[in-house]
TORKE-865780 format. One record per atom (N, C-alpha, C): residue in one letter; x, y, z. Coordinates in pm, whole numbers, plus 50000, padded with zeros to 5 digits. Example, Ala and Ser with C-alpha at 12.3 -4.5 7.8 and 13.67 -1.06 7.14 Angstrom:
REM residues 2
A513194943150780A512304955050780A513204967050780S512854977550708S513674989450714S512905000350787
***
This chain:
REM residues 233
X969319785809181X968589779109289X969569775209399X969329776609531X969949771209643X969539761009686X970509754209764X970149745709872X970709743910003X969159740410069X969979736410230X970869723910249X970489714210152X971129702910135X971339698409988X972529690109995X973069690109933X971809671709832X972019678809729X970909664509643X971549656809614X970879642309633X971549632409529X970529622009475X970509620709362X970429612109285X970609594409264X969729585909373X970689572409385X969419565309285X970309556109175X969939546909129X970299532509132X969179523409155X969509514909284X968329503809216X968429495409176X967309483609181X967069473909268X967929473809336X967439463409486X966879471309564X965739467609566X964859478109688X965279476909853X965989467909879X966389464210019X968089475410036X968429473509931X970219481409960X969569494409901X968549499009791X968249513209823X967529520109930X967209514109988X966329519710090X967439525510209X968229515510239X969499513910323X970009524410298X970989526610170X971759537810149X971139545610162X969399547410083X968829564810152X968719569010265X968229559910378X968599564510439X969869567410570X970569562510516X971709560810540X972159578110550X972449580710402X973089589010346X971859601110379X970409598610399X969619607510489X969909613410625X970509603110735X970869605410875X972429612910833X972909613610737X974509621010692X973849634210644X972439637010664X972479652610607X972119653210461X972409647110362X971749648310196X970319649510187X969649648510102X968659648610018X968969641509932X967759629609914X968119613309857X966989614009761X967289611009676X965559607009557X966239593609475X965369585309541X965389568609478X964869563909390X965849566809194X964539552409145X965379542809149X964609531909069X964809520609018X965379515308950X964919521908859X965489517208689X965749530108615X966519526908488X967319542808416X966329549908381X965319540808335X964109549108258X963699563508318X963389559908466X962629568408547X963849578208588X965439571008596X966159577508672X966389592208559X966639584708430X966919594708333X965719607808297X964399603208361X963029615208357X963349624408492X963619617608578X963819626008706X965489636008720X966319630108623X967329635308617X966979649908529X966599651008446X965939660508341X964819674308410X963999663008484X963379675408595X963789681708721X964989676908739X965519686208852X967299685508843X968149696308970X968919697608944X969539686509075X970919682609066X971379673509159X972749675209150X973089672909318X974529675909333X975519666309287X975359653809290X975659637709271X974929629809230X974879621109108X974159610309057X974859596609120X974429588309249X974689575509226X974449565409184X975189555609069X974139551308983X974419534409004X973879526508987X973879511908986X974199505208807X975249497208779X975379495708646X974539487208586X973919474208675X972889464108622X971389471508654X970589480008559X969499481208588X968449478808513X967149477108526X966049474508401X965819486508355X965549485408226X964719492708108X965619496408062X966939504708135X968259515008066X969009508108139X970289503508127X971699504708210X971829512408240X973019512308350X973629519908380X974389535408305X975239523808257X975969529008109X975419538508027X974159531507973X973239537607840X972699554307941X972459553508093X972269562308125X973009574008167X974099566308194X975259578008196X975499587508116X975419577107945X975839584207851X975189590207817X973649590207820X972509599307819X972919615207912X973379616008045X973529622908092X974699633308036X975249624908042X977119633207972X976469640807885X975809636907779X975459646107620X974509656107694X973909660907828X973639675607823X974279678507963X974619673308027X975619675408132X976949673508144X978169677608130X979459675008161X979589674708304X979469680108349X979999683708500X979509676208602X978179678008625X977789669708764X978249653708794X978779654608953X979559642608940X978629632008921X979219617508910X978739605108900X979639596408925X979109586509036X979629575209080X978999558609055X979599551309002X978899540508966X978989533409099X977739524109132X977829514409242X977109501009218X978559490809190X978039485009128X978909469509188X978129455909124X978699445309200X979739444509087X979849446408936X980449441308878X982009447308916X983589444308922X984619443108965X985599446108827X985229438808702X986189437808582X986739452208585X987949448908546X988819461608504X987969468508393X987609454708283X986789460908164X986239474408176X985269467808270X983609478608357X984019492608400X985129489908474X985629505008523X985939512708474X986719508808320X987279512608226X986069524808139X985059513008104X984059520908035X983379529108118X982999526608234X982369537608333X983399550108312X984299547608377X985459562608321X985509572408184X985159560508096X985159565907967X984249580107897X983159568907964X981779576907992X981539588608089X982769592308124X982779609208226X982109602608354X982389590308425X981939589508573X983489595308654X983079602108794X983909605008855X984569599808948X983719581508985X984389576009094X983729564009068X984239547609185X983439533109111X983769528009236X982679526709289X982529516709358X981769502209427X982539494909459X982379482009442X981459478309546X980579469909549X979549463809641X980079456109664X979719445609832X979609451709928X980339465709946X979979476810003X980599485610042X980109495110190X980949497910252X980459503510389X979589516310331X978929521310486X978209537510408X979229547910486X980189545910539X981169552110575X982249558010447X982709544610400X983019547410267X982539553910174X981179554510101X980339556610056X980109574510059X980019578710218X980309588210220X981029599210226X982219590010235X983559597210250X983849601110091X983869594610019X983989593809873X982659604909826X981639607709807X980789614609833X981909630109872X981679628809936X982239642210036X983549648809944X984509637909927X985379645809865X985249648309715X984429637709610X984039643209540X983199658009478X982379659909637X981589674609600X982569687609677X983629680509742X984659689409745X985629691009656X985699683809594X986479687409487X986149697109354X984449692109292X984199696709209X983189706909231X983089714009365X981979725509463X980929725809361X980859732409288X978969736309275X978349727209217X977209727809190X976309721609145X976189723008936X976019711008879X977289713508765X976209720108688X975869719608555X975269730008474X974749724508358X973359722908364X972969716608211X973469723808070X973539719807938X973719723207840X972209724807808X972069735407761X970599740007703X970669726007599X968939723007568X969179717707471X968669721107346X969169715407231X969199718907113X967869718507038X967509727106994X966149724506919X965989727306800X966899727806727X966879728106578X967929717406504X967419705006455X968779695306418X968649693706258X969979693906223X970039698006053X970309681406026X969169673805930X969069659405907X969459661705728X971189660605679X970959663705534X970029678405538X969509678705425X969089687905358X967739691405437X967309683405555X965879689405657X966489694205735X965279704505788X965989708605953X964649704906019X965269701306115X963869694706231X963829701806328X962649708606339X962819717506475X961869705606594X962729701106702X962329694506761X961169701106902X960849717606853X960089723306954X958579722606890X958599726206815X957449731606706X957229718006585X957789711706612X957659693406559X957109697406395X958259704906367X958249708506202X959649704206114X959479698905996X960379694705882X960619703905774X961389711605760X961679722705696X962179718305589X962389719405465X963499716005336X963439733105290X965029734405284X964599752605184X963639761305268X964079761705347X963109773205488X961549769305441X961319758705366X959299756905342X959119743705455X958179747705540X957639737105621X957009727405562X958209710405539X956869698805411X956239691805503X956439694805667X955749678905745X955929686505854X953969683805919X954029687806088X953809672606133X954669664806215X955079657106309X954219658606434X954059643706452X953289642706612X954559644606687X954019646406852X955199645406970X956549633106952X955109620406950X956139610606935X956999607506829X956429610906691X957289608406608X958839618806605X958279630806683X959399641806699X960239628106773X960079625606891X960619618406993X961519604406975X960819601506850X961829591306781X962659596506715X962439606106612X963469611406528X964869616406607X964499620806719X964999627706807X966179617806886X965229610506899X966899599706977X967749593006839X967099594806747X967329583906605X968799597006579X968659607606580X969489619506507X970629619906683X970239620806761X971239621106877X971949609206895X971679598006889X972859586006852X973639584206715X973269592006652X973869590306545X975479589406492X976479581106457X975869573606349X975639554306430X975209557906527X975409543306603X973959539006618X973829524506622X972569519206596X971689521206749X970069526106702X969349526406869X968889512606887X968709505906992X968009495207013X966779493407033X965779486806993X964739489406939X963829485507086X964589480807266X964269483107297X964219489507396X965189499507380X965179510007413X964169528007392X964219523207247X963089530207172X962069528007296X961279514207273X960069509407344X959949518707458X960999514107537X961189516707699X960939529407733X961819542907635X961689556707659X960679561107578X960029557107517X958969565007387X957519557907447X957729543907436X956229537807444X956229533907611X956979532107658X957019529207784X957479515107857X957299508307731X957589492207748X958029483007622X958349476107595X958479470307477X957939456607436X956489451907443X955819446607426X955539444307284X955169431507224X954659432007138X953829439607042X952599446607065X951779453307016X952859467506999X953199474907084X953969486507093X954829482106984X955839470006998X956509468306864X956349474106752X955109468406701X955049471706589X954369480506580X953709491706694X953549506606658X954709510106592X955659507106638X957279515306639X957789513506476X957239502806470X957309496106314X956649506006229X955899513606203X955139521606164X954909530006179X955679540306283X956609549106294X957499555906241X958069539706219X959679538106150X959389542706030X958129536605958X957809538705782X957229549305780X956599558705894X956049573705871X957409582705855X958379579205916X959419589505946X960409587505789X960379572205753X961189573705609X960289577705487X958809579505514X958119585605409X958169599105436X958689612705561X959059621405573X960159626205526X961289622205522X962219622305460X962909618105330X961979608405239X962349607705157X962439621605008X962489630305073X962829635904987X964119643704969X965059638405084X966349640005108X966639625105035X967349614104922X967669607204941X969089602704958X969619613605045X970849608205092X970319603005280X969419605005331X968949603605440X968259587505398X968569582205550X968289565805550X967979562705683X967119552905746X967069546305856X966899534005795X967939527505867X968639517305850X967809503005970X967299497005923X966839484606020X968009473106048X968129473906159X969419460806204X968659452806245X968629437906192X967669432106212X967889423706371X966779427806402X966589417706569X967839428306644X967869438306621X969099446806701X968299461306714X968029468106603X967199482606652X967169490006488X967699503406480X967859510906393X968649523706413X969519527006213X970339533106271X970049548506153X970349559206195X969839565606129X971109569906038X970899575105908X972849576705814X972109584805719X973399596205734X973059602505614X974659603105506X973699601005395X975469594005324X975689606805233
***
Protein backbone atom coordinates (compact mmCIF):
# COMPACT_ATOMS: atom_id res chain seq x y z
CA UNK A 1 0.00 0.00 0.00
CA UNK A 2 1.14 3.63 -0.67
CA UNK A 3 0.86 6.81 0.59
CA UNK A 4 0.47 10.41 -0.21
CA UNK A 5 1.03 11.13 3.34
CA UNK A 6 2.75 10.06 5.66
CA UNK A 7 0.22 8.37 8.89
CA UNK A 8 0.32 8.81 12.32
CA UNK A 9 -1.10 7.41 15.04
CA UNK A 10 -1.55 10.06 18.13
CA UNK A 11 -2.69 8.81 21.42
CA UNK A 12 -3.70 11.56 23.48
CA UNK A 13 -6.39 11.79 26.38
CA UNK A 14 -6.67 15.41 26.82
CA UNK A 15 -8.99 16.34 24.24
CA UNK A 16 -7.78 20.06 24.23
CA UNK A 17 -3.70 19.13 23.54
CA UNK A 18 -5.06 16.34 21.05
CA UNK A 19 -6.88 18.27 19.00
CA UNK A 20 -3.90 20.90 18.94
CA UNK A 21 -1.23 18.50 17.94
CA UNK A 22 -3.64 17.09 15.11
CA UNK A 23 -3.92 19.65 13.83
CA UNK A 24 -0.94 21.00 14.17
CA UNK A 25 0.94 18.17 12.75
CA UNK A 26 -2.18 18.31 9.96
CA UNK A 27 -1.04 21.98 8.62
CA UNK A 28 2.84 19.99 8.59
CA UNK A 29 1.40 17.67 5.88
CA UNK A 30 0.68 14.11 7.98
CA UNK A 31 -2.33 12.22 8.28
CA UNK A 32 -3.44 12.27 12.04
CA UNK A 33 -6.03 9.62 13.55
CA UNK A 34 -6.85 10.57 17.27
CA UNK A 35 -7.92 8.21 20.06
CA UNK A 36 -8.18 8.49 23.47
CA UNK A 37 -7.52 5.76 25.33
CA UNK A 38 -5.22 2.37 24.56
CA UNK A 39 -8.25 0.38 24.23
CA UNK A 40 -9.41 1.99 21.02
CA UNK A 41 -5.81 3.04 20.19
CA UNK A 42 -4.70 -0.67 20.28
CA UNK A 43 -8.18 -1.72 17.79
CA UNK A 44 -7.27 1.01 15.40
CA UNK A 45 -3.64 0.13 15.50
CA UNK A 46 -4.52 -3.56 14.30
CA UNK A 47 -6.82 -2.18 11.47
CA UNK A 48 -4.57 -0.15 9.69
CA UNK A 49 -1.03 0.49 8.78
CA UNK A 50 0.93 3.69 10.32
CA UNK A 51 4.05 5.43 9.80
CA UNK A 52 4.50 6.65 13.61
CA UNK A 53 2.58 5.79 16.76
CA UNK A 54 2.47 8.87 19.17
CA UNK A 55 1.55 7.70 22.30
CA UNK A 56 0.61 9.42 25.73
CA UNK A 57 1.85 7.22 28.89
CA UNK A 58 -1.14 8.15 31.42
CA UNK A 59 -4.18 6.79 29.56
CA UNK A 60 -7.67 5.09 30.47
CA UNK A 61 -8.60 1.55 29.97
CA UNK A 62 -4.73 0.53 28.72
CA UNK A 63 -1.54 2.58 29.49
CA UNK A 64 0.60 3.62 27.69
CA UNK A 65 3.11 1.02 28.44
CA UNK A 66 0.61 -2.02 28.47
CA UNK A 67 0.04 -0.64 24.87
CA UNK A 68 3.25 -0.41 23.62
CA UNK A 69 3.98 -3.71 24.69
CA UNK A 70 0.96 -4.96 23.01
CA UNK A 71 2.34 -3.45 19.86
CA UNK A 72 6.08 -4.65 20.02
CA UNK A 73 4.72 -8.52 20.19
CA UNK A 74 3.41 -8.15 16.42
CA UNK A 75 5.31 -5.19 15.36
CA UNK A 76 9.07 -4.56 15.84
CA UNK A 77 9.70 -1.85 13.63
CA UNK A 78 7.24 0.92 13.36
CA UNK A 79 8.48 3.84 15.23
CA UNK A 80 7.03 5.04 18.60
CA UNK A 81 7.35 8.03 20.58
CA UNK A 82 6.04 8.46 24.04
CA UNK A 83 4.49 11.97 24.95
CA UNK A 84 4.21 12.25 28.09
CA UNK A 85 4.15 14.68 31.37
CA UNK A 86 5.85 12.14 33.42
CA UNK A 87 9.98 13.22 33.50
CA UNK A 88 11.50 10.17 35.90
CA UNK A 89 14.51 8.68 34.54
CA UNK A 90 12.56 5.48 35.81
CA UNK A 91 9.70 6.14 32.92
CA UNK A 92 12.12 6.66 30.14
CA UNK A 93 13.93 3.83 31.05
CA UNK A 94 10.94 1.46 30.68
CA UNK A 95 9.51 3.23 27.63
CA UNK A 96 12.99 2.33 25.94
CA UNK A 97 12.82 -1.02 27.18
CA UNK A 98 9.68 -1.58 25.60
CA UNK A 99 11.19 -0.80 21.85
CA UNK A 100 9.96 3.08 21.91
CA UNK A 101 12.12 5.11 19.58
CA UNK A 102 12.05 8.56 21.16
CA UNK A 103 10.36 10.50 24.72
CA UNK A 104 9.14 13.34 24.94
CA UNK A 105 8.37 15.59 27.60
CA UNK A 106 5.24 17.91 27.90
CA UNK A 107 5.04 21.01 27.70
CA UNK A 108 6.58 20.64 24.35
CA UNK A 109 6.70 22.95 21.20
CA UNK A 110 5.07 21.44 17.78
CA UNK A 111 8.21 22.57 16.19
CA UNK A 112 10.01 20.18 18.25
CA UNK A 113 7.56 17.65 17.98
CA UNK A 114 8.06 17.74 14.45
CA UNK A 115 11.41 17.91 14.01
CA UNK A 116 11.84 14.72 16.05
CA UNK A 117 9.06 13.17 13.92
CA UNK A 118 10.93 13.91 10.79
CA UNK A 119 14.11 12.52 11.70
CA UNK A 120 12.80 9.60 13.18
CA UNK A 121 10.93 8.53 9.78
CA UNK A 122 14.18 9.47 8.28
CA UNK A 123 15.99 7.42 9.88
CA UNK A 124 13.94 4.31 9.96
CA UNK A 125 12.22 5.13 5.95
CA UNK A 126 9.48 2.69 5.39
CA UNK A 127 6.62 1.92 6.87
CA UNK A 128 7.51 -1.03 9.42
CA UNK A 129 5.86 -4.54 8.96
CA UNK A 130 3.41 -6.53 10.97
CA UNK A 131 4.32 -10.07 12.15
CA UNK A 132 1.56 -12.31 10.81
CA UNK A 133 -0.19 -13.55 13.60
CA UNK A 134 -0.09 -16.80 15.10
CA UNK A 135 -2.96 -19.07 15.01
CA UNK A 136 -2.12 -22.20 16.32
CA UNK A 137 -0.80 -22.03 20.21
CA UNK A 138 0.55 -25.31 21.79
CA UNK A 139 -1.05 -25.02 25.71
CA UNK A 140 0.94 -28.37 27.26
CA UNK A 141 -0.44 -31.17 25.63
CA UNK A 142 -3.62 -28.86 23.69
CA UNK A 143 -3.23 -27.04 20.70
CA UNK A 144 -5.61 -24.14 20.36
CA UNK A 145 -6.29 -23.04 17.11
CA UNK A 146 -7.21 -19.53 17.80
CA UNK A 147 -8.95 -19.25 14.06
CA UNK A 148 -11.36 -22.08 14.04
CA UNK A 149 -11.80 -21.72 18.10
CA UNK A 150 -10.90 -25.52 18.44
CA UNK A 151 -8.99 -27.58 21.40
CA UNK A 152 -7.19 -30.35 19.95
CA UNK A 153 -5.45 -33.11 22.42
CA UNK A 154 -3.71 -35.97 20.02
CA UNK A 155 -4.87 -34.28 16.63
CA UNK A 156 -8.88 -35.23 18.15
CA UNK A 157 -10.91 -32.02 18.41
CA UNK A 158 -12.30 -32.30 22.62
CA UNK A 159 -13.80 -28.55 22.71
CA UNK A 160 -15.39 -26.02 20.15
CA UNK A 161 -14.93 -22.61 22.03
CA UNK A 162 -16.99 -19.43 21.69
CA UNK A 163 -15.13 -16.17 20.14
CA UNK A 164 -14.80 -14.88 23.51
CA UNK A 165 -13.66 -17.60 25.33
CA UNK A 166 -11.01 -18.05 22.29
CA UNK A 167 -10.26 -14.29 23.23
CA UNK A 168 -9.52 -14.90 26.74
CA UNK A 169 -7.51 -17.89 26.34
CA UNK A 170 -5.76 -15.96 23.89
CA UNK A 171 -4.40 -13.04 25.89
CA UNK A 172 -4.19 -15.63 29.00
CA UNK A 173 -1.43 -17.87 26.61
CA UNK A 174 0.25 -14.47 25.08
CA UNK A 175 1.25 -13.01 28.54
CA UNK A 176 2.36 -15.85 29.67
CA UNK A 177 4.07 -16.69 32.32
CA UNK A 178 3.05 -13.14 33.80
CA UNK A 179 -0.16 -12.42 35.54
CA UNK A 180 -3.25 -10.59 33.20
CA UNK A 181 -5.14 -8.06 35.11
CA UNK A 182 -8.45 -8.77 35.47
CA UNK A 183 -9.09 -5.34 34.36
CA UNK A 184 -7.73 -5.38 31.60
CA UNK A 185 -9.41 -8.61 30.59
CA UNK A 186 -12.77 -6.45 31.20
CA UNK A 187 -11.60 -3.48 29.14
CA UNK A 188 -10.40 -5.54 25.87
CA UNK A 189 -12.88 -8.58 25.94
CA UNK A 190 -16.07 -7.14 27.69
CA UNK A 191 -15.50 -3.65 27.05
CA UNK A 192 -15.57 -2.31 30.56
CA UNK A 193 -15.03 -3.70 33.84
CA UNK A 194 -18.06 -3.37 35.75
CA UNK A 195 -19.41 -5.42 38.15
CA UNK A 196 -21.85 -7.70 36.39
CA UNK A 197 -19.13 -8.26 33.44
CA UNK A 198 -16.91 -9.28 36.44
CA UNK A 199 -18.24 -12.02 37.14
CA UNK A 200 -19.12 -13.06 33.54
CA UNK A 201 -15.29 -13.27 33.41
CA UNK A 202 -15.54 -15.34 36.56
CA UNK A 203 -17.21 -17.99 34.64
CA UNK A 204 -15.31 -17.89 31.86
CA UNK A 205 -12.45 -18.42 33.94
CA UNK A 206 -14.22 -21.91 35.24
CA UNK A 207 -15.36 -22.81 31.49
CA UNK A 208 -11.77 -22.51 30.26
CA UNK A 209 -10.26 -24.68 33.42
CA UNK A 210 -13.03 -27.27 32.80
CA UNK A 211 -11.52 -27.27 29.05
CA UNK A 212 -8.37 -28.03 29.95
CA UNK A 213 -8.44 -30.10 32.61
CA UNK A 214 -7.45 -32.81 30.94
CA UNK A 215 -3.93 -31.58 30.57
CA UNK A 216 -3.18 -31.52 34.40
CA UNK A 217 -0.06 -29.91 34.12
CA UNK A 218 -2.07 -26.78 32.69
CA UNK A 219 -3.39 -24.20 35.44
CA UNK A 220 -4.98 -20.73 35.62
CA UNK A 221 -3.94 -19.38 38.43
CA UNK A 222 -6.32 -16.59 40.30
CA UNK A 223 -4.22 -13.67 41.96
CA UNK A 224 -6.44 -12.51 44.21
CA UNK A 225 -7.82 -8.78 43.72
CA UNK A 226 -4.86 -8.64 40.94
CA UNK A 227 -6.09 -10.81 37.72
CA UNK A 228 -4.91 -14.31 36.47
CA UNK A 229 -2.06 -16.13 35.41
CA UNK A 230 -1.97 -18.86 33.11
CA UNK A 231 1.24 -21.90 33.97
CA UNK A 232 1.93 -24.79 32.62
CA UNK A 233 4.21 -26.79 35.02
Amino acid sequence: MSFTRKKILLVEDDESLGFVVKDNLEMNGYEVFLEKDGISAWESFQKNKYHICLVDVMLPKMDGLNLVEKIRKVDQVSPIMFLTAKSLKEDKIAGFKLGCDDYLTKPFSIEELVFRIEAILKRTGNIGTKVEEKQIYQVGKIAFDSQNLTLTLNSKVIHNITKREGDLLKMLIQDMPNIVKREDILNQIWGDDDYFKGRSLDVFITRLRKYLKVDDSIKIENIHGVGFRLKIS
